[in-house]
C-alpha positions in Angstrom: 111.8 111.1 68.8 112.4 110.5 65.1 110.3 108.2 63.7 112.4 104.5 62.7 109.6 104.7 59.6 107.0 106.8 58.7 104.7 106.5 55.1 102.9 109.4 54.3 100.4 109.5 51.2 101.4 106.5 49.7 99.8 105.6 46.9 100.4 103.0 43.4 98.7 101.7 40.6 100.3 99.6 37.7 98.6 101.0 34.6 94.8 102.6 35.5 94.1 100.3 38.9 95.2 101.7 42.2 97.0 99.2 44.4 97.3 100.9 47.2 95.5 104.9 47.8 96.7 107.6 50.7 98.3 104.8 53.2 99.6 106.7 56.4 101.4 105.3 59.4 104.8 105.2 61.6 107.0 103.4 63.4 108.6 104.6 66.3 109.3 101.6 68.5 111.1 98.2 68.3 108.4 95.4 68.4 107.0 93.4 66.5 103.8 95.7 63.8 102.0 93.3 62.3 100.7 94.1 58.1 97.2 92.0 57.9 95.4 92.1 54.7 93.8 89.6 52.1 95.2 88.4 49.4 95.5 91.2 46.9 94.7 93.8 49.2 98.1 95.9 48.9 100.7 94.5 51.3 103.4 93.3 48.9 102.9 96.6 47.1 103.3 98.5 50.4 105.8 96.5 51.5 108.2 96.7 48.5 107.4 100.2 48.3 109.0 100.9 51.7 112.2 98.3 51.1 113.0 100.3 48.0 111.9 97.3 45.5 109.4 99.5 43.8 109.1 102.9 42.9 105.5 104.8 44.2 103.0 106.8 42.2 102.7 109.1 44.7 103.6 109.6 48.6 106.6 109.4 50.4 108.3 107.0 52.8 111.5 107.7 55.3 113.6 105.2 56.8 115.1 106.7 60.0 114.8 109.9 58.5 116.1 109.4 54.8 113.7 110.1 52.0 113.7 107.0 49.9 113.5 108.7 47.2 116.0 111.1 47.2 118.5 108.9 49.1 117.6 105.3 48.5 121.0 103.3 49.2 121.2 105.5 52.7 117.6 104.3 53.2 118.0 100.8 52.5 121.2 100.7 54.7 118.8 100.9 57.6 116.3 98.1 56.0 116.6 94.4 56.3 114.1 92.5 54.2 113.0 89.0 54.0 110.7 88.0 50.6 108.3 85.7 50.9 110.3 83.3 48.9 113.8 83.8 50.4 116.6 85.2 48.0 119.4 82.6 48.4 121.7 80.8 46.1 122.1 77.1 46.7 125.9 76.9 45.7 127.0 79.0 48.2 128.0 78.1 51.6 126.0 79.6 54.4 129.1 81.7 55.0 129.4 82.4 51.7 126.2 84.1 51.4 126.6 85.8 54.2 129.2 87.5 53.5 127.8 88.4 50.2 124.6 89.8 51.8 126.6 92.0 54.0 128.7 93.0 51.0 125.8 93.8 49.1 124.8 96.2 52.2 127.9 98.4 51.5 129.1 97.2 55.2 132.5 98.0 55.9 134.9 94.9 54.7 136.3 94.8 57.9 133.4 94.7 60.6 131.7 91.1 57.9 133.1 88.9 59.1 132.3 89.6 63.1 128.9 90.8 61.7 128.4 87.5 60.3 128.8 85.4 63.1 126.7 87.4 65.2 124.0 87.0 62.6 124.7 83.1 62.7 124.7 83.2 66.3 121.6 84.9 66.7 120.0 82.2 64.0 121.2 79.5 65.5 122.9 78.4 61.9 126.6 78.3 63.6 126.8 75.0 63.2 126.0 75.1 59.3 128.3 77.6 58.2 130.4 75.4 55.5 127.5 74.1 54.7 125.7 74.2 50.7 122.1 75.9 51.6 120.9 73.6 48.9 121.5 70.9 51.9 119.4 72.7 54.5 116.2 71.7 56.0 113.3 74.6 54.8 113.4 75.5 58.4 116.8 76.5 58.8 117.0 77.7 55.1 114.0 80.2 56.5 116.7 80.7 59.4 119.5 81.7 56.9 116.7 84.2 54.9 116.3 86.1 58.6 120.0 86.2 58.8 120.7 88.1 56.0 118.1 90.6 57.0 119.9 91.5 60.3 123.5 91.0 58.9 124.2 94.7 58.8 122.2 94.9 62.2 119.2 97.8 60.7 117.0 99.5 62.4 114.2 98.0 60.2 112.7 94.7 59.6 110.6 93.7 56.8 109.6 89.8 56.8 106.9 88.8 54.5 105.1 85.6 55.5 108.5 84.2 56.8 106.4 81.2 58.7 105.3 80.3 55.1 105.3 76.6 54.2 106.9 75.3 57.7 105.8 72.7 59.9 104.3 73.3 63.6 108.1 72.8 64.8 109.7 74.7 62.7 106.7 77.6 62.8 107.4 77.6 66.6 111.3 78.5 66.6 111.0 81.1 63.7 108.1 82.5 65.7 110.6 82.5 68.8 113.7 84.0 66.9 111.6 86.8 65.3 110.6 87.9 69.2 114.2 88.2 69.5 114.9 89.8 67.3 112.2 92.3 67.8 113.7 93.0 71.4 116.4 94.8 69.4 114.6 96.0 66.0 111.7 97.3 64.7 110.3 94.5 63.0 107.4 94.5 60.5 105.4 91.3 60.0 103.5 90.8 56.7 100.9 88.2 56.9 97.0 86.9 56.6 97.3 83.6 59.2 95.6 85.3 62.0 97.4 83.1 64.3 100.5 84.5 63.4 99.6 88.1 64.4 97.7 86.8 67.7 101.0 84.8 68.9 103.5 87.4 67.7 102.5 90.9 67.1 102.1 94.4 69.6 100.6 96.3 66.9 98.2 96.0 63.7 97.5 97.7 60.6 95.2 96.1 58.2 95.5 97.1 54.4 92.2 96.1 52.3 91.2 97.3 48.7 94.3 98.8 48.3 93.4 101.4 51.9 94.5 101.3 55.5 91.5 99.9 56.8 92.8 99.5 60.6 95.7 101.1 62.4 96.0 100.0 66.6 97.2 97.2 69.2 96.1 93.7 69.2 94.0 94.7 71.9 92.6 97.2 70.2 92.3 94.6 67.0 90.7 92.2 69.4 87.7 94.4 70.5 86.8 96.1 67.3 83.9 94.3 67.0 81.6 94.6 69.7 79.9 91.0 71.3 76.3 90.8 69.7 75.6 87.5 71.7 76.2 85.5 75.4 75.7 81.9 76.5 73.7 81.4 79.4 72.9 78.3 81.2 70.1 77.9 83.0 68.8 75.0 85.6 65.0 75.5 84.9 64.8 77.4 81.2 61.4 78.6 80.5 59.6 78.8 77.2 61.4 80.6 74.3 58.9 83.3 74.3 59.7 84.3 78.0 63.0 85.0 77.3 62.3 86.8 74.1 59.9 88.8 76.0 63.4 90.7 77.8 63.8 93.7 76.5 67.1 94.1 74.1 67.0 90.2 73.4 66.5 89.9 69.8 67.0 86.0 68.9 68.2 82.6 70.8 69.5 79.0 70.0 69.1 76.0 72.1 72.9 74.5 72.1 71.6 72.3 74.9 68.9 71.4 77.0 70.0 74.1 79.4 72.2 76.0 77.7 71.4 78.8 75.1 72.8 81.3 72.8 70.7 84.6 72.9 71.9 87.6 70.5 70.9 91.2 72.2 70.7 94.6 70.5 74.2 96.3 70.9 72.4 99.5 71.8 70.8 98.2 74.8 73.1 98.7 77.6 73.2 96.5 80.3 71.7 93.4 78.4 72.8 90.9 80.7 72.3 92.5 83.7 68.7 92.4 82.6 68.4 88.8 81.6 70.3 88.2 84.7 67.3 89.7 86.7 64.4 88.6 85.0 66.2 84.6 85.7 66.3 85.7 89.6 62.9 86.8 89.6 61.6 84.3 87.1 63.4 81.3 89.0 64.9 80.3 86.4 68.0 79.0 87.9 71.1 81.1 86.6 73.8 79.2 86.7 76.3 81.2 84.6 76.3 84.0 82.1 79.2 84.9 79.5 79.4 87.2 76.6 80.8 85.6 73.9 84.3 86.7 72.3 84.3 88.1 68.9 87.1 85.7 66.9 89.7 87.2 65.2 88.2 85.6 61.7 85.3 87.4 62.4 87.2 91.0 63.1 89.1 90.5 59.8 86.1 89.8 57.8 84.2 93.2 58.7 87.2 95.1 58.1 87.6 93.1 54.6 84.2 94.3 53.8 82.7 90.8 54.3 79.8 89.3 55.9 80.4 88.4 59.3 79.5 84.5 60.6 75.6 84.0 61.5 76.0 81.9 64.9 72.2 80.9 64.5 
């Protein structure tokens, strides 16, 4: 199966600083890929790079097939993109500017006007379509930037930080209308809100320092980073020193009277089997025992290069 896009060697600097160095991946199913990475770590580069915005050092990226390079307005044909700041012209009608984005697409004159309801329809802007942008809400004016994206219905969509500057509502239905969308396109989600990629994305790649630093599921994302500590709660806890005394059990912190965080060596399999033994034996009255999950702050931090949180 052809791949919908696939980057191979990318690579960018503006004068002597790299921006981005030998990024690799593909795309070969609809969903929703999610493009983590700090601020300044390479996304936008990497991003306008594959939309055609910006011209790479070295590399190459295809769009269904097409060289961007060699056949850019054939590439971009199959690529709908959503800036960050959304491009639209506050004079026009939301029909108006429809039309003009699907224009601007090179769509055939007579299939815009059908294509431009169904983008409205999808949006759920029907209803606004003589209406000046300038008088839409942010949230529907963040409806209208998606709908010029999909206009000419590609196989390829690029939204960078599209729940930007909304309120909980309004983050809500975008978050809902981009899984729609994704049902029918491959859709590639640019952000650094963690949230975002943890309610919306299937798949993750992490760009940091200008390198792909992570390329999996959100699965995969989730458990990158092993547990190091697990609450236990105890009925009758003994002396600090009895439970240091388990072997693997490095340090502990008293969150309660009988509850306690206790950090183990990684390498030492079978930790809580162990401490869960020596409270049997010890009568120490286990009452529950449960590693504890490794956030989604704290994955992003290691692969940023960055110290991870000390819990004690």
């Amino acid at each position: 199966m052809e791949s919908i896009v696939k980057v191979e060697h990318l690579s960018h600097r503006y004068t002597v600083d790299w921006a981005i160095q030998d990024i690799n991946f593909e795309v070969n199913r609809k969903g929703i890929l999610g493009l983590l990475g700090s601020n300044g770590a390479g996304k936008s580069t990497t991003m306008n790079i594959i939309c055609g915005v910006l011209n790479q050092t070295d590399g190459t990226v295809y769009i269904n097939g097409i060289d961007t390079r060699k056949n850019s307005v054939g590439a971009k044909k199959n690529i709908g993109f959503l800036p960050q700041k959304p491009p639209l012209y506050s004079d026009h009608t939301v029909d108006e500017y429809l039309t003009f984005a699907a224009e601007m697409r090179l769509m055939d004159p007579k299939k815009i006007k059908q294509a431009v309801e169904i983008a409205k329809e999808r949006c759920g802007i029907v209803h606004f379509s003589k209406r000046l942008i300038r008088n839409l809400s942010g949230g529907y004016q963040q409806r209208l930037g998606i709908a010029q994206a999909i206009v000419h219905n590609p196989k390829f969509v690029v939204l960078d930080e599209p729940t930007n500057g909304l309120d909980p509502n309004q983050i809500l239905e975008i978050r809902k209308l981009i899984k729609e969308i994704a049902i029918d396109h491959a859709v590639l989600l640019s952000t650094h809100i963690l949230s975002e990629v943890q309610a919306m994305c299937d798949d993750i790649k992490m760009i940091e320092h200008g390198h792909l630093v992570f390329s999996g599921t959100l699965e995969e994302f989730n458990n990158y980073v092993k547990p190091d500590t697990f609450i236990v709660k105890l009925d009758n806890p003994p002396v600090d020193e009895d439970i240091l005394a388990i072997p693997g059990v490095l340090r502990l912190k008293h969150l309660n009277k009988n509850t306690l965080r206790v950090q183990f060596d990684k390498k030492r399999e079978n930790i809580t089997e162990s401490v869960a033994n020596a409270c049997v034996c010890s009568g120490w009255g286990l009452c529950e025992i449960t590693l504890e999950r490794i956030s989604l702050e704290e994955i992003f931090a290691q692969l940023s290069g960055k110290r991870l949180i000390d819990k004690f």
